[in-house]
C-alpha atoms as one frame of an Amber mdcrd trajectory, in Angstrom:
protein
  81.568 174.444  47.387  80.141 171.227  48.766  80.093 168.305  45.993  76.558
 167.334  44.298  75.055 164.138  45.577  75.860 161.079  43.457  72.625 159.900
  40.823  71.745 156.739  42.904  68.914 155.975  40.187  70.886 155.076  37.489
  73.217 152.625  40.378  69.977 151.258  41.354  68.981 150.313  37.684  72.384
 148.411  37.712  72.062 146.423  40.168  68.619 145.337  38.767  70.067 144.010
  35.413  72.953 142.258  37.069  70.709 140.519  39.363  68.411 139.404  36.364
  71.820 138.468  34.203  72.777 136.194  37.265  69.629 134.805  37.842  69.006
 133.354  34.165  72.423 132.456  34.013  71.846 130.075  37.196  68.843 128.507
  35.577  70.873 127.844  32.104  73.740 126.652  34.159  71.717 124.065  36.329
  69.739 123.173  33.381  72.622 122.193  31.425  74.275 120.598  33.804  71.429
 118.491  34.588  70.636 117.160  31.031  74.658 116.272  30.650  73.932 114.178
  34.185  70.681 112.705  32.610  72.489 111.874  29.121  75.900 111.215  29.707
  75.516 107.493  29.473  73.929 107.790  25.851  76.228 110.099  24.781  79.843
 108.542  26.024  81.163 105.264  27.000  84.680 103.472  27.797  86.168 101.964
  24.245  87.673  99.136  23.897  91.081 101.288  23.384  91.144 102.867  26.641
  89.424 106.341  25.308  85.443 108.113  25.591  84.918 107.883  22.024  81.227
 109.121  20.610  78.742 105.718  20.230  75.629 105.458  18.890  72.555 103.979
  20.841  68.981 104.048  21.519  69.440 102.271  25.414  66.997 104.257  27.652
  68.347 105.316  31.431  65.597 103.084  32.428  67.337 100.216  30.643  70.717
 101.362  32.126  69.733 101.496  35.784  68.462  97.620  35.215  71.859  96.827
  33.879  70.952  96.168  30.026  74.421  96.541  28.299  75.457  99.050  25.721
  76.950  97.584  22.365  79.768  99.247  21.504  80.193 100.520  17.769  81.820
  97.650  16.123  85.725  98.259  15.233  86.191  98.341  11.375  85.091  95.023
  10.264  87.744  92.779   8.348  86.848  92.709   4.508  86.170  89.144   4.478
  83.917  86.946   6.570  86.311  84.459   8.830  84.651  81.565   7.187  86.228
  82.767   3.580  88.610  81.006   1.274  90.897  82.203  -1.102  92.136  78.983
  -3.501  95.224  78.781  -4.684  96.636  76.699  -7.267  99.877  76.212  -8.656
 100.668  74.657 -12.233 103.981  74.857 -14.766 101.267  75.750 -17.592 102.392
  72.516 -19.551  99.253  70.850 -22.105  99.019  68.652 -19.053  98.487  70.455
 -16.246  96.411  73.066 -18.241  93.733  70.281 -19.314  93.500  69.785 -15.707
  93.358  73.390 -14.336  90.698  73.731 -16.538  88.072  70.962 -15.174  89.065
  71.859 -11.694  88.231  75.969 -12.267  84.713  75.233 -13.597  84.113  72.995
 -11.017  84.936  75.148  -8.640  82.607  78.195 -10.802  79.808  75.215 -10.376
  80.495  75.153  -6.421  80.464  78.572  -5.700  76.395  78.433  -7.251  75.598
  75.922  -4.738  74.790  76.470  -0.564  78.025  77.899   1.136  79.550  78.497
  -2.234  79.569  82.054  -1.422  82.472  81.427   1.503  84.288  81.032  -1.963
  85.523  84.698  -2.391  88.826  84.396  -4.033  90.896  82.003  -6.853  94.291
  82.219  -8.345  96.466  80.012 -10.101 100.167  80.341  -9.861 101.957  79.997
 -13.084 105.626  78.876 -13.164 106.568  79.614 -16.350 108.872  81.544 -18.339
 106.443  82.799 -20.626 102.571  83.541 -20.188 100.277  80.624 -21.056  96.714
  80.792 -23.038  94.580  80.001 -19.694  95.877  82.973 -18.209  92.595  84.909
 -20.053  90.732  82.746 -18.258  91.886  81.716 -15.404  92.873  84.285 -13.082
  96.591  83.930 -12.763  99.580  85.098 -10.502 102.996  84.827 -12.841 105.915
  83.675 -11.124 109.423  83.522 -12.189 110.516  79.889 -12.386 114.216  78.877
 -10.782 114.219  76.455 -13.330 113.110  77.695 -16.987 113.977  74.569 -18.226
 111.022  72.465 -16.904 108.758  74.968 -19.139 109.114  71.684 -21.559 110.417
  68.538 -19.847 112.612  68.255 -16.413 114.320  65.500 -14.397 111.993  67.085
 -11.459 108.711  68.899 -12.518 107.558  70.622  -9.212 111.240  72.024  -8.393
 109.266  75.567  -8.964 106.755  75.252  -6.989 108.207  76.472  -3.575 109.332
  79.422  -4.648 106.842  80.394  -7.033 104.274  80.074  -3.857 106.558  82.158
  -1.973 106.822  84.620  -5.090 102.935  84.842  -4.523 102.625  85.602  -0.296
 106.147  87.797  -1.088 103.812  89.705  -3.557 100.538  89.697  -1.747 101.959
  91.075   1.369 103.255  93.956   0.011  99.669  94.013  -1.980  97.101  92.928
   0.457  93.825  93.361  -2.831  95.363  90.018  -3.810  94.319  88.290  -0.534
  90.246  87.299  -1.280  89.672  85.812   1.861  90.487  85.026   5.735  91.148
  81.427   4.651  94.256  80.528   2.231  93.492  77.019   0.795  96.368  75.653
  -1.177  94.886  72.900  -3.540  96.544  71.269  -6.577  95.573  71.070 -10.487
  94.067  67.525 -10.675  91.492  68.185  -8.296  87.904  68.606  -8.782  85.176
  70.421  -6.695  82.140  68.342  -5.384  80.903  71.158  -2.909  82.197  74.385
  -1.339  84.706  73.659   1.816  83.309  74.384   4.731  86.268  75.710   7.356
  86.516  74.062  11.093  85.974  77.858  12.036  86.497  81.350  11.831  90.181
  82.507  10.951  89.782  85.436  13.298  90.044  82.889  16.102  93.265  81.784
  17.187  91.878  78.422  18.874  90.557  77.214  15.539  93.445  75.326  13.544
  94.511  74.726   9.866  94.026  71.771   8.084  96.179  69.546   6.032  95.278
  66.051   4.404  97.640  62.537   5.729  98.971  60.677   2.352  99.564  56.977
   3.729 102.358  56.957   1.536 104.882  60.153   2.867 106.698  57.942   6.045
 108.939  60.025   7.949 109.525  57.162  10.357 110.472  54.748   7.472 113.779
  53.998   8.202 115.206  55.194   4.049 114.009  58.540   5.292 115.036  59.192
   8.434 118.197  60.116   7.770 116.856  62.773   5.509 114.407  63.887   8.251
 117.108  63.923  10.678 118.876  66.738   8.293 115.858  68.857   8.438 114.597
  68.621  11.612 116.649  68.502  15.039 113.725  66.344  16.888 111.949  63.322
  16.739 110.899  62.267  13.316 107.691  61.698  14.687 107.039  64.716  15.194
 106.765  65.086  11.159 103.461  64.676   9.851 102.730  62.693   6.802 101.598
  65.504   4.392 102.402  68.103   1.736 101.765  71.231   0.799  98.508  70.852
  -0.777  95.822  70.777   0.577  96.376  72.740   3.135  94.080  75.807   4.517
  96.012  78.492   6.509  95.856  81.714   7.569  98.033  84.281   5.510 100.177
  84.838   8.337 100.773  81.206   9.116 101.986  81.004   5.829 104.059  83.601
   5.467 105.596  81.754   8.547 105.802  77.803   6.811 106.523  79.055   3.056
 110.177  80.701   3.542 111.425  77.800   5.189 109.851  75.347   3.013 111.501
  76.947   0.114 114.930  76.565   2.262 114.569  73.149   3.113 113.466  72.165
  -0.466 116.664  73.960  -1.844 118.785  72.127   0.914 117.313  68.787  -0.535
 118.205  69.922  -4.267 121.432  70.488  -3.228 121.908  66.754  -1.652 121.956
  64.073  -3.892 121.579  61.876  -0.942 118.061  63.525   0.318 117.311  63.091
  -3.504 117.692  59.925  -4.084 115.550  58.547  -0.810 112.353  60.913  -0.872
 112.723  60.905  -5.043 109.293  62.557  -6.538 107.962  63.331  -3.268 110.417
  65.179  -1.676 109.295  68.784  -1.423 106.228  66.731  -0.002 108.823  65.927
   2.919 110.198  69.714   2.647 106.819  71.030   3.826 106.070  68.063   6.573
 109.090  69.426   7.776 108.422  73.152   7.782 105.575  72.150   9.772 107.391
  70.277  12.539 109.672  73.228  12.822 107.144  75.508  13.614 104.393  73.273
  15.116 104.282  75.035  18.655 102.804  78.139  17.219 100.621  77.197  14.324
  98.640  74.741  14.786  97.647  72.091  12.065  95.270  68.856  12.189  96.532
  66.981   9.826  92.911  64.996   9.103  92.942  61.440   7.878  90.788  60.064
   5.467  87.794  58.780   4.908  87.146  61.694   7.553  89.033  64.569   5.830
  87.136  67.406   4.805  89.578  68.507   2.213  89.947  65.296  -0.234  89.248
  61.716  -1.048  91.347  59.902  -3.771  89.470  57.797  -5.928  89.394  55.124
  -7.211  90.579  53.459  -4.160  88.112  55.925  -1.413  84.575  54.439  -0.938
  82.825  57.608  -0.447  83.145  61.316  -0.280  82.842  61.245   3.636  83.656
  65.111   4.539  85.437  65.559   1.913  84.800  68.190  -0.497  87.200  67.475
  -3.324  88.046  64.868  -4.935  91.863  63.959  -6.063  92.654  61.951  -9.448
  96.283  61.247  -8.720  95.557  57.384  -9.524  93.604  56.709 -13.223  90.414
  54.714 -12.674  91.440  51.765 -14.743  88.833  48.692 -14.473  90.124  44.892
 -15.228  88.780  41.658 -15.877  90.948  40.033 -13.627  94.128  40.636 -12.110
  96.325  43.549 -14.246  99.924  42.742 -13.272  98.779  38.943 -14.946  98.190
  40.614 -18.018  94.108  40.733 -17.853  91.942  42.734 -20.344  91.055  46.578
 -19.308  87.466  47.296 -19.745  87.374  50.601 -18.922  90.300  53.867 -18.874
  90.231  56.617 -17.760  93.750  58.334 -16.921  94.789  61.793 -16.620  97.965
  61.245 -18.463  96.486  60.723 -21.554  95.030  63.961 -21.640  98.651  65.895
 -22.701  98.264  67.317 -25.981  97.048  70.991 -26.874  93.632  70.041 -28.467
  92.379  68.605 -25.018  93.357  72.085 -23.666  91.522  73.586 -26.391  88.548
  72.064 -26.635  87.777  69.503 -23.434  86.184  66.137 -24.532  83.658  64.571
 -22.280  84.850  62.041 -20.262  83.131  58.371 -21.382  81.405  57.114 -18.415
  82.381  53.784 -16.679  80.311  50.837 -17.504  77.677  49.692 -14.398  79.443
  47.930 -11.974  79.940  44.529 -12.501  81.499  41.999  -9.364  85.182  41.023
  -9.706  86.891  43.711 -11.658  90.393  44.450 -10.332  91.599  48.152 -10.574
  95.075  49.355 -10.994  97.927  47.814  -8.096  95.521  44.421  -8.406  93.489
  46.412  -6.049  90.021  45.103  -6.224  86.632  47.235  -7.290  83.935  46.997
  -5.296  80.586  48.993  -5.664  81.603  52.021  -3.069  84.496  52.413  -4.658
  82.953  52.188  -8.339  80.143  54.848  -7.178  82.943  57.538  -6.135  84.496
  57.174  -9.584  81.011  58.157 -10.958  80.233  60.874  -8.584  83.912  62.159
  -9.280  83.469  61.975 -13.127  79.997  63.507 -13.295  80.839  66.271 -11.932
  84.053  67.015 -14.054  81.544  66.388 -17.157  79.566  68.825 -15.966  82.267
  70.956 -15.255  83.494  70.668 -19.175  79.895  71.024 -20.563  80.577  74.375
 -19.362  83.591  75.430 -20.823  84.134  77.816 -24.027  86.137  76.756 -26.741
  89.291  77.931 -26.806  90.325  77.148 -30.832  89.661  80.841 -31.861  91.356
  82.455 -28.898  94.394  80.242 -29.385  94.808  81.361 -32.849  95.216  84.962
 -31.397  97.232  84.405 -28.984 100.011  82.240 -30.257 101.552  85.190 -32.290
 101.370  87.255 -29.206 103.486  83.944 -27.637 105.928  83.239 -30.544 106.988
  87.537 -29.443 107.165  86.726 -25.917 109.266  83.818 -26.771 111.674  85.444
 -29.069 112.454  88.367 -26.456 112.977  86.149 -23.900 115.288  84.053 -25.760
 116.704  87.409 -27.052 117.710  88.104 -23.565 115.085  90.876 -23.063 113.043
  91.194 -19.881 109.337  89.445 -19.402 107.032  91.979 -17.577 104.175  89.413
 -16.857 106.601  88.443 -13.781 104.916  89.051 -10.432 101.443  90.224 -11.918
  98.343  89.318 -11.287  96.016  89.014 -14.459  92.071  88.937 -14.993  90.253
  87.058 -17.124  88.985  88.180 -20.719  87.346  84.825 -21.200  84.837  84.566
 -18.707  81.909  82.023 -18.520  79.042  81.067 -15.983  78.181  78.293 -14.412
């Protein structure tokens, strides 16, 4: 029986659907391919990292092909701006110090209102204390555990805490990085006061742009009663020491993480020589730090800025003008004379920090009586003679703490809550148990506006 003949129409019908299949798969194909071609540019480019990562942008192929350039999606920005400063402080808590801390915080609150006050973005004091202290509710604090507990009251050597408690602070903040508040770490001391905001030589972010630290005319590596003390610290040239200390200074946190550790060890290797004691006496961890710095001055870079031309301090009442400054620094009382003090003449006009040392000051800040107007021929402390400059920086200087104080709460009523919750402090830590304020950072409950 021969076989049937194969259906060809149903082949036929087939092929037909194949061959339509194919031929709108070809126009999808080329289609597709030619929109990637046409797009590819907006869609992809080369990262920074060596990858195609996704970008955003609204660059036309026009703009391409006449070589306009694509920004690239920024990498995550830092949190602060690199013109940003975080101040630090550091202060043993004493009635002293405390009177002070408080004038230089709300000056620095009145700064931050003015222009470029808002580079301003972080402030802590660091407290070397056994115990907490009543301005830690309104100042924001750091607690440190002091080496030496015994300089809570009086010590042969006040500021023997204050390496490592600064060390205790980077030690702390590096393992916590929410306690850095800026690019810029700017490492002032109590008895300063804020004129305007400090304006960085540049961004932090670039490595060309160096720190700053201020020259004190009167730390001499080069004098020959401290060479041999330099000579113990630092293998080269004592001229390579600057003339210094560590405040103020403005740093990166990185750069100090670098200087601190070996500022602590070469202020411990001066405690430890009665020698290095004896010739560098009050200023010596002043030396400690010049020395750090020589130690390390082929990778971080420091201008150590003279005045009148600083932009960190001026020193009345012996500066004639704020210059670039932005502080100014009341290590010297602005005492006025008739004539010449060391012969005995009459003082017409006081006004010293060290008289400021008992709790009510802290309490309640008294405005500072004003100088008289300038009269020709007064003589100021050191037989150092007033002129007008000089007489219109002490003004400037003492304005600006009154407004500073006019500002400031009471305290009375606070202090009579607090010192019960001090006395307990104070009896478990002479009981032998543990403090848990060390290594915290605290807020402020007290707060207040400028």
């Amino acid at each position: 029986m021969r076989k049937p003949a194969p259906d060809r129409a149903p082949r036929a019908e087939r092929e037909s659907q194949w061959s339509t299949f194919a031929t709108i798969f070809a126009v999808l194909y080329c289609a597709g391919y030619g929109l990637g071609y046409l797009t590819r540019d907006m869609i992809f480019t080369s990262s920074s990292y060596g990858a195609d990562e996704p970008i955003t942008t609204s660059v036309s192929r026009r703009e391409l092909r006449l070589g306009t350039s694509i920004k690239k999606a920024d990498p995550a920005k830092p949190k602060y701006a690199g013109d940003s400063i975080h101040t630090l402080l550091t202060s043993s808590g004493d009635h002293y110090q405390n009177y002070q801390t408080r004038i230089m915080y709300a000056t620095y609150k009145l700064v931050q209102k003015d222009p470029g006050g808002e580079r301003l973005t972080g402030f802590t004091r660091i407290l070397h204390r056994t115990v907490p202290d009543l301005l830690m509710d309104e100042v924001p604090t750091f607690h440190a555990k002091p080496q030496k507990p015994q300089c809570d009251g009086w010590c042969d050597y006040p500021v023997a805490n204050r390496p490592d408690a600064i060390k205790q602070w980077f030690d702390a903040a590096a393992a916590n990085e929410s306690m850095i508040q800026g690019a810029w770490i700017f490492m002032l001391e109590c008895d300063y006061v804020w004129i305007k905001p400090m304006q960085p030589a540049g961004s932090a972010y670039d490595p060309s742009v160096p720190g700053i630290q201020f020259f004190y005319d009167y730390i001499i590596p080069t004098h020959p009663n401290a060479v041999p003390s330099m000579k113990k610290m630092y293998p080269g040239d004592p001229k390579d020491i600057p003339a210094a200390g560590p405040a103020p200074v403005l740093l990166r946190f990185k750069d100090w993480q670098v200087l601190v550790p070996e500022y602590v060890r070469l202020s411990a290797q001066m405690e430890a020589d009665e020698e290095m004691k004896k010739a560098l006496e009050w200023v010596r961890e002043m030396y400690a730090w010049d020395a750090a710095v020589a130690l390390h001055q082929d990778k971080i870079k420091i201008l150590t800025e003279h005045p009148p031309n600083s932009s960190t301090i001026v020193q009345p009442p012996f500066d004639e003008g704020m210059g670039r400054g932005c502080l100014c620094h009341y290590t010297w009382g602005a005492l006025y004379h008739e004539g010449l003090p060391s012969k005995g003449a009459k003082q017409v006009y006081r006004y010293e920090k060290r008289d400021y040392n008992d709790l009510k000051y802290v309490l309640k800040v008294p405005p500072i009586v004003m100088p008289p107007e300038y009269k020709d021929g007064w003589i100021l402390e050191f037989d150092a003679p007033l002129n007008r400059k000089r007489h219109d920086l002490v003004v400037v200087m003492l304005t600006q703490m009154n407004r500073g104080i006019a500002i400031l709460p009471d305290l009375t009523e606070h202090w009579k809550q607090f010192e019960p919750r001090l006395n307990e402090i104070v009896r478990k830590r002479d009981a032998g148990e543990p403090i848990d304020s060390y290594g915290k950072v605290f807020g402020t409950t007290i707060n207040f506006e400028a």
